[in-house]
Backbone bond lengths (Angstrom), bond angles and torsions (degrees), N, CA, C in turn:
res aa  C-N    CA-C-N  psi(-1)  N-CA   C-N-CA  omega(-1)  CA-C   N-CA-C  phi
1 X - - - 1.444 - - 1.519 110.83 -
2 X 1.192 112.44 -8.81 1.678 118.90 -179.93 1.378 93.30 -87.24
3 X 1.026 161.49 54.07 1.702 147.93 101.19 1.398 114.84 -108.80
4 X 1.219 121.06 30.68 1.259 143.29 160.27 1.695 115.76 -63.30
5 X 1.071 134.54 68.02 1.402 107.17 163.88 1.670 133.37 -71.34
6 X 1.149 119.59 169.13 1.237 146.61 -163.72 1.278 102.95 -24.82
7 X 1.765 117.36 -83.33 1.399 121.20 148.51 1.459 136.39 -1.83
8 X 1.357 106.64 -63.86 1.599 97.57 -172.64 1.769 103.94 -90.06
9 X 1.887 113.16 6.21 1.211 106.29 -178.50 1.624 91.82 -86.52
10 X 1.141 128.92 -22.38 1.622 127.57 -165.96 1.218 87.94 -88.22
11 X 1.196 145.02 -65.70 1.882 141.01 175.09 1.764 100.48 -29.52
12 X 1.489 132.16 -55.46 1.214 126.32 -160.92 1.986 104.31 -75.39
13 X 1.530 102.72 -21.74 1.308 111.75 -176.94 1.472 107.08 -75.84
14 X 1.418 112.88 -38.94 1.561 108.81 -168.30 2.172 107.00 -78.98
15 X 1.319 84.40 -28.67 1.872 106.33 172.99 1.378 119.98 -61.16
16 X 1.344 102.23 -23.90 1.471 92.64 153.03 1.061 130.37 -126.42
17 X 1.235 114.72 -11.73 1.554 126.15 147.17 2.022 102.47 -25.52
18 X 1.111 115.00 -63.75 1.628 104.28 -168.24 1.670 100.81 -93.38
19 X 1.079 117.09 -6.88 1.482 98.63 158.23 1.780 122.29 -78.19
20 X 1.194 112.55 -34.00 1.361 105.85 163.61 1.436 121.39 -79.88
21 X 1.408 114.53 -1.66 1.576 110.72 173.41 1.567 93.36 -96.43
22 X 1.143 144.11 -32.90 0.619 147.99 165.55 1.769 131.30 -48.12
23 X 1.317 107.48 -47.48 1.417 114.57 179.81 2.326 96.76 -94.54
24 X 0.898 95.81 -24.39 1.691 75.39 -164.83 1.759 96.23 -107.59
25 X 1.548 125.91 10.12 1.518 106.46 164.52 1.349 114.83 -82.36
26 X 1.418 113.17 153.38 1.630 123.48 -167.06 1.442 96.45 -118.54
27 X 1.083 117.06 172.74 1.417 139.59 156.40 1.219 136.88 -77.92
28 X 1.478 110.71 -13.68 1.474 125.20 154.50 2.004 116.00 -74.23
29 X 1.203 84.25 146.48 1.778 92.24 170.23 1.219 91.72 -84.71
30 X 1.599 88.69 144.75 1.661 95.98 178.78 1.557 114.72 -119.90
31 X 0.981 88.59 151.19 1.916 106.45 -170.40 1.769 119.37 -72.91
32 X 1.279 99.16 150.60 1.640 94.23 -158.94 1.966 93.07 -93.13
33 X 1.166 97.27 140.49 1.572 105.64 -172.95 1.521 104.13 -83.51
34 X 1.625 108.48 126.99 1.721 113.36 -148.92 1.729 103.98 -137.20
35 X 1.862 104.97 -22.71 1.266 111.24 -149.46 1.402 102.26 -79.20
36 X 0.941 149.54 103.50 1.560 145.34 158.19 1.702 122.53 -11.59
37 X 1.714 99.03 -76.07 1.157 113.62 171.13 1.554 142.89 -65.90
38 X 1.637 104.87 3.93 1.242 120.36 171.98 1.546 111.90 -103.36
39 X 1.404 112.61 -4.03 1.561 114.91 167.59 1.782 119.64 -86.85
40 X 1.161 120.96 156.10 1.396 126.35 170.85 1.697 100.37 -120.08
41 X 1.434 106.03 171.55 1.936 123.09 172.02 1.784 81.36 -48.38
42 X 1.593 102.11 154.58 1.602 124.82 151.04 1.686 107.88 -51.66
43 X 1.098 125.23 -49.06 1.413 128.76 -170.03 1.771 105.11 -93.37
44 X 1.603 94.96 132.61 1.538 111.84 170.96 1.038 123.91 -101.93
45 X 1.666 120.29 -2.84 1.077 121.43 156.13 1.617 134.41 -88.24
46 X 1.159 115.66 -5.25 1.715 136.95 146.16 1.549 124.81 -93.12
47 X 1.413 112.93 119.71 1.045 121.03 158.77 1.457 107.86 -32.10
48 X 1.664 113.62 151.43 1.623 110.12 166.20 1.354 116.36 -72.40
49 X 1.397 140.87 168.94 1.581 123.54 -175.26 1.681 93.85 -102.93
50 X 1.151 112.57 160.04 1.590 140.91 -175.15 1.316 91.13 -37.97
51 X 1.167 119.11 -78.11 1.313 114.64 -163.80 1.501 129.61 -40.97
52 X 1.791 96.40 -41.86 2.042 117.39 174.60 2.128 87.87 -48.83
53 X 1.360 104.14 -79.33 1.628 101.35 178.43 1.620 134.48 -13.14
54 X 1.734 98.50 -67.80 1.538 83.54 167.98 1.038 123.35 -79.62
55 X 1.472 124.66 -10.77 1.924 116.68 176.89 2.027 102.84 -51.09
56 X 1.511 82.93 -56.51 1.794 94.14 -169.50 1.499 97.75 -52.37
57 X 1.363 118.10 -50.07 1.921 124.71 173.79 1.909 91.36 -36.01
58 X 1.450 98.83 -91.13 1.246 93.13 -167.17 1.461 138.48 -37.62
59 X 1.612 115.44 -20.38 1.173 106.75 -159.21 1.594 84.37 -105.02
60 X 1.512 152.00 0.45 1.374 160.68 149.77 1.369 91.36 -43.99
61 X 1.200 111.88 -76.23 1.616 125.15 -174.66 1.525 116.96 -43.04
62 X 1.131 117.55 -22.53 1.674 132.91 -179.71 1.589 94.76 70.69
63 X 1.282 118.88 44.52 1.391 125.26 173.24 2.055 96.69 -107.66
64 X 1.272 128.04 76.41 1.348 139.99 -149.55 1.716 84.93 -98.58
65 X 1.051 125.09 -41.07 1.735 100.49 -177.16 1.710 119.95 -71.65
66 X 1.387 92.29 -9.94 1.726 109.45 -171.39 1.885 84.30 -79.12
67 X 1.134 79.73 -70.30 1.944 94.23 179.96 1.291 104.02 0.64
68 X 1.605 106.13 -71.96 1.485 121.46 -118.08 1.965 86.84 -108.98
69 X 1.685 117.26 -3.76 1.369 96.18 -177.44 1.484 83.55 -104.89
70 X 1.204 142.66 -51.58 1.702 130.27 168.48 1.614 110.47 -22.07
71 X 1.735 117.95 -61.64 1.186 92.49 176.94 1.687 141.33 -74.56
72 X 1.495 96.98 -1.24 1.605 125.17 -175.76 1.740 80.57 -67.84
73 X 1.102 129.17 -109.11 1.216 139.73 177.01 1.583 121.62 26.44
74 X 1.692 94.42 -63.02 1.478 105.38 176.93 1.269 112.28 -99.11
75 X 1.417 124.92 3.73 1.371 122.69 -179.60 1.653 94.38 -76.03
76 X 1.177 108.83 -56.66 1.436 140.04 177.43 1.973 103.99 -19.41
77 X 1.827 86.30 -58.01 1.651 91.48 -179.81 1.356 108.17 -95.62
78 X 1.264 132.59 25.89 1.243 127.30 126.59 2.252 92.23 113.96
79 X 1.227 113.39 29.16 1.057 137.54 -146.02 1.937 87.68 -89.81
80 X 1.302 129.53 77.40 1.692 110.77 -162.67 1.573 105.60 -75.08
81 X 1.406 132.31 34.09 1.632 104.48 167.44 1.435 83.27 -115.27
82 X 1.675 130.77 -28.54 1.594 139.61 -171.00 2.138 92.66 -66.37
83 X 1.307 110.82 -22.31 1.316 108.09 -168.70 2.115 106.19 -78.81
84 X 1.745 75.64 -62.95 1.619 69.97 174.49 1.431 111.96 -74.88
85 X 1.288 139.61 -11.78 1.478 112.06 169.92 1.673 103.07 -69.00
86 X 1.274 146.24 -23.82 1.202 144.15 -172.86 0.962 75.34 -80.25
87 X 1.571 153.71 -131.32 0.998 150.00 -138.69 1.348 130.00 -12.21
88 X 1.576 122.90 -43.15 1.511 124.82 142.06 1.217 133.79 -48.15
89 X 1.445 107.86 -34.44 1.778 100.85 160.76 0.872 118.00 -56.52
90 X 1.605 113.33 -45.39 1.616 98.48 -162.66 1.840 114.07 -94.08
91 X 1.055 122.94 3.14 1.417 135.53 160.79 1.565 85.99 -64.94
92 X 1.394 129.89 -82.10 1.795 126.77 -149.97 1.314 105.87 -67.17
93 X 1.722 119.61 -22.71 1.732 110.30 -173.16 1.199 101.56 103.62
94 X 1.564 132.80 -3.82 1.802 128.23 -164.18 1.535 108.91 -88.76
95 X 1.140 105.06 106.60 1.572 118.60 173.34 1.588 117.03 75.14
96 X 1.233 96.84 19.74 1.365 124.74 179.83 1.455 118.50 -154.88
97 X 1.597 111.54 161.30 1.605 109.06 -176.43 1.806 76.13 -90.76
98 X 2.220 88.94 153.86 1.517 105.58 172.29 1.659 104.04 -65.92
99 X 1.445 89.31 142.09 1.531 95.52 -177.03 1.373 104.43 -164.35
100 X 1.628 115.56 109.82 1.394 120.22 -150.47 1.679 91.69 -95.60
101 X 1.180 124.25 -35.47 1.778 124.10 -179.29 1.695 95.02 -59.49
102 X 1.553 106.48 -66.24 2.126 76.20 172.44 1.274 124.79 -35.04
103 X 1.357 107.64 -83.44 1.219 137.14 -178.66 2.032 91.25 -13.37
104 X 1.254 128.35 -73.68 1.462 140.51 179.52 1.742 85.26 -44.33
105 X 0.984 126.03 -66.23 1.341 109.66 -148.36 1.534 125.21 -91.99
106 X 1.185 131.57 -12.56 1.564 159.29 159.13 2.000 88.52 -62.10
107 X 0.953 99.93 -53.98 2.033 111.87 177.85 1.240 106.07 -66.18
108 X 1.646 130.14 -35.74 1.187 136.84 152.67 1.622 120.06 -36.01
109 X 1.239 120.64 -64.22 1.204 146.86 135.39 1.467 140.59 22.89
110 X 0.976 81.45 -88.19 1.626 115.72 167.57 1.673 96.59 -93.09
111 X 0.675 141.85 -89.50 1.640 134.88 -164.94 1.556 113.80 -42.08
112 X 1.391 127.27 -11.93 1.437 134.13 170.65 1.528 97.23 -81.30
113 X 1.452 124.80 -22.86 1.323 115.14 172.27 1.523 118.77 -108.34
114 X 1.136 129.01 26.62 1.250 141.29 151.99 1.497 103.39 105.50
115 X 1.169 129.57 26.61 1.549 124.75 -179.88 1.494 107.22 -92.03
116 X 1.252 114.67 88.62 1.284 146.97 172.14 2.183 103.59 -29.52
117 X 1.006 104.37 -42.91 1.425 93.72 168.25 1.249 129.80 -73.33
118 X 1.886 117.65 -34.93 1.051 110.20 164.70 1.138 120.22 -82.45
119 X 1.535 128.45 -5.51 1.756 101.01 170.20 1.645 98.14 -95.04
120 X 0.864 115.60 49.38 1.959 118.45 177.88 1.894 76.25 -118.37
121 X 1.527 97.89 -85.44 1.301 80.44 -177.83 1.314 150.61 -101.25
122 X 1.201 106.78 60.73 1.649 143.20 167.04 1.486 112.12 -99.39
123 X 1.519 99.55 -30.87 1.380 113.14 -179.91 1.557 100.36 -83.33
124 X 1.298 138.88 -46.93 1.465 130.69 179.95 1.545 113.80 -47.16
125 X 1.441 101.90 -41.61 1.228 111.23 -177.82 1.410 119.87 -57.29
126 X 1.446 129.14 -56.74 1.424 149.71 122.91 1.702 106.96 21.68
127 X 1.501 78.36 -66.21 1.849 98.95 -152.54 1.953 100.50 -61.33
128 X 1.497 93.86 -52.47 1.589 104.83 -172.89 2.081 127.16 -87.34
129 X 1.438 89.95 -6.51 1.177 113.04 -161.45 1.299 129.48 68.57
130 X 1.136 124.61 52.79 1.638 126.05 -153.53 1.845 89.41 -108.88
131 X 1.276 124.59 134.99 1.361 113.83 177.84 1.032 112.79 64.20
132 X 1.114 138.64 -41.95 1.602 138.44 -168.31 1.800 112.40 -128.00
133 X 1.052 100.16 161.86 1.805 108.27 -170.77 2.105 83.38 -75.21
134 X 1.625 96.86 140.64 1.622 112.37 174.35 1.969 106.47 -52.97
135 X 1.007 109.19 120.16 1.528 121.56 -175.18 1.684 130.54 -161.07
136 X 1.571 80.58 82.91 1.861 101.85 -170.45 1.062 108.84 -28.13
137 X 1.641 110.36 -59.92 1.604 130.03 -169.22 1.372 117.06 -52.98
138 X 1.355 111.79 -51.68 1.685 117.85 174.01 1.557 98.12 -65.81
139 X 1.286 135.80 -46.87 1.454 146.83 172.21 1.948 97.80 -29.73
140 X 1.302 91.83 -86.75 1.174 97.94 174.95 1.727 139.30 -53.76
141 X 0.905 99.52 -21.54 1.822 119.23 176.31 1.690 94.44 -55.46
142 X 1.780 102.03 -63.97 1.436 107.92 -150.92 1.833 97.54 -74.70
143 X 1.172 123.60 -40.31 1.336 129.37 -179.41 1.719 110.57 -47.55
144 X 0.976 111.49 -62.85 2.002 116.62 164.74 1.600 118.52 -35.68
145 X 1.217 79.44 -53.02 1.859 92.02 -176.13 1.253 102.02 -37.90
146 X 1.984 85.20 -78.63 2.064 94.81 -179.84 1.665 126.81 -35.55
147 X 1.368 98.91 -46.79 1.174 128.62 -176.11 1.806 114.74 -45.72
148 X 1.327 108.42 -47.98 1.458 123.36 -179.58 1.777 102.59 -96.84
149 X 1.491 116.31 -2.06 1.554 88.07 171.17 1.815 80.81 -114.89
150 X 0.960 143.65 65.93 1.522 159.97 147.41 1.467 113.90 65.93
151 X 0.996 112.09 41.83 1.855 138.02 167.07 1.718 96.55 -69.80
152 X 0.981 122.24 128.06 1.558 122.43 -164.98 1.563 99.91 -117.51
153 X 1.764 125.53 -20.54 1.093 132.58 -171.41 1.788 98.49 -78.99
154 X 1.369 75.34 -69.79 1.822 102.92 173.84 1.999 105.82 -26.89
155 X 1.476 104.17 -53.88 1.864 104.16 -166.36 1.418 96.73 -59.51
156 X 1.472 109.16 -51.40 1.853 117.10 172.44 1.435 111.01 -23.14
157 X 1.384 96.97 -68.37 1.676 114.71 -161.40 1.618 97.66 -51.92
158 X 1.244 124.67 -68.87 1.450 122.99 -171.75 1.324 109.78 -63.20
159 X 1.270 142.42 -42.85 1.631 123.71 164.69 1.200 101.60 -33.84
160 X 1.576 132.25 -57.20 1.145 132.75 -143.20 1.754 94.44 -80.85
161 X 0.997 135.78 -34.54 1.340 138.20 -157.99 1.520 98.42 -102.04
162 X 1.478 130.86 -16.50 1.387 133.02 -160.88 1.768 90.64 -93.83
163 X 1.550 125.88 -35.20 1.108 116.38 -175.23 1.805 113.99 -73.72
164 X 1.416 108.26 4.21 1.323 112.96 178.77 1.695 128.39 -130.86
165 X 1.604 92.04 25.11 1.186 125.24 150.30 1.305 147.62 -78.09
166 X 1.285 151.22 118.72 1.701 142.57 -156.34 2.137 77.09 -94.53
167 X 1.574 89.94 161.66 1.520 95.45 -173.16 1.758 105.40 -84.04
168 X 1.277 112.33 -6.38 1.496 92.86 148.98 1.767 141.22 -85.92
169 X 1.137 104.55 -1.96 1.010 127.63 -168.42 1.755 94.74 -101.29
170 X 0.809 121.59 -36.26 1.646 123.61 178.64 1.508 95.04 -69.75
171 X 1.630 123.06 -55.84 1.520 122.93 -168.66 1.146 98.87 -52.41
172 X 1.459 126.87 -59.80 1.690 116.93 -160.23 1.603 94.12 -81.51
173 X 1.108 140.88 13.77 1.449 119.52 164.38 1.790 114.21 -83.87
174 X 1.736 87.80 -49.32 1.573 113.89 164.47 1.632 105.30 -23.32
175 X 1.584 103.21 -60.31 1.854 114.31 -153.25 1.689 93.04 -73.91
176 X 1.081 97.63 -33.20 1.873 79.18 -171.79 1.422 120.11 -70.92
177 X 1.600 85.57 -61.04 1.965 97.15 155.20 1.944 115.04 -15.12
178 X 1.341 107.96 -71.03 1.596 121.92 -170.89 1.799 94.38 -63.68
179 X 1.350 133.20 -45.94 1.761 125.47 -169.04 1.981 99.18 -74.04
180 X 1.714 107.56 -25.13 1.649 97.32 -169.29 1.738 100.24 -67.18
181 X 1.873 112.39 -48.00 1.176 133.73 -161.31 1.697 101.26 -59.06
182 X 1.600 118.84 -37.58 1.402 113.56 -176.61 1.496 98.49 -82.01
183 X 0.977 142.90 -27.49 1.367 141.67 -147.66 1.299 91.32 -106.41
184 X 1.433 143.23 -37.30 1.368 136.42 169.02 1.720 104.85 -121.69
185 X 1.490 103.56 79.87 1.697 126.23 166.58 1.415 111.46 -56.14
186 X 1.079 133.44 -43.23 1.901 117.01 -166.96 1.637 91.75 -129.44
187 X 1.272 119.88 19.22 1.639 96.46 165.18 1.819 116.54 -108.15
């Protein structure tokens, strides 16, 4: 792979980019990931910290304002599964007023650090304009991403959003996609 230049490394990036959109989109619409308590920390090699625990405690309990200030806390310190679970609160309204510009941007958040659910759904948001101005391209950017680190909702979403793309609008989604992926290598 060391006489690889740049070029044919962005050709091997986009090559599998549509082979995994390719092999893992379904035919079902897929559902936007909302649940709090079915997430863990990004890292499996750290325990979650006390606080991640009782948010997920609290929000089991349907105790959602407890939820949502535990995960405030660590969203705060930059904590990306405490981000996108805040961000799901405030998409559903739980322990918080609904508020789809959070909700986009807490998902912002966490998906700048590789949390594969929130750029799935950061990307819905994108797609429909919910929180954010309507933007295929950003739609599509974040959907690939997920998509190629094995987000199965996410590969869905961008088939589905790629067929409603003009082919310039796919290229510059492509290009950003390839500058986020070099610029954030192991997340």
């Amino acid at each position: 792979m060391s006489n690889v230049n740049s070029k044919q490394f962005v050709g091997l990036i986009l090559a599998s980019s549509v082979m995994v959109l390719t092999v893992a989109c379904s035919k079902q619409a897929p559902q936007e990931a909302v649940n709090p308590a079915k997430n863990t920390t990004t890292s499996s090699a750290a325990p979650a910290p006390k606080a991640y625990q009782e948010g997920v405690e609290a929000y089991q309990a349907g105790n959602f304002t407890l939820a949502a200030e535990k995960f405030r806390t660590l969203a705060e310190q930059g904590d990306a599964s405490a981000q996108f679970n805040l961000g799901s609160l405030y998409r559903q309204g739980e322990g918080v007023a609904q508020d789809d510009k959070q909700a986009a941007l807490w998902w912002a958040k966490a998906a700048d650090q590789g949390h594969t659910d929130a750029m799935d759904n950061l990307g819905l948001r994108f797609a429909k304009g919910e929180g954010v101005e309507l933007d295929l391209v950003q739609a599509y950017k974040w959907f690939s991403i997920a998509g190629m680190r094995k987000n199965e909702s996410a590969a869905a979403n961008a088939k589905v959003t790629l067929a409603k793309m003009t082919p310039a609008q796919i290229e510059e989604a492509q290009n950003i996609a390839k500058e986020w992926m070099v610029q954030h290598p192991k997340q």
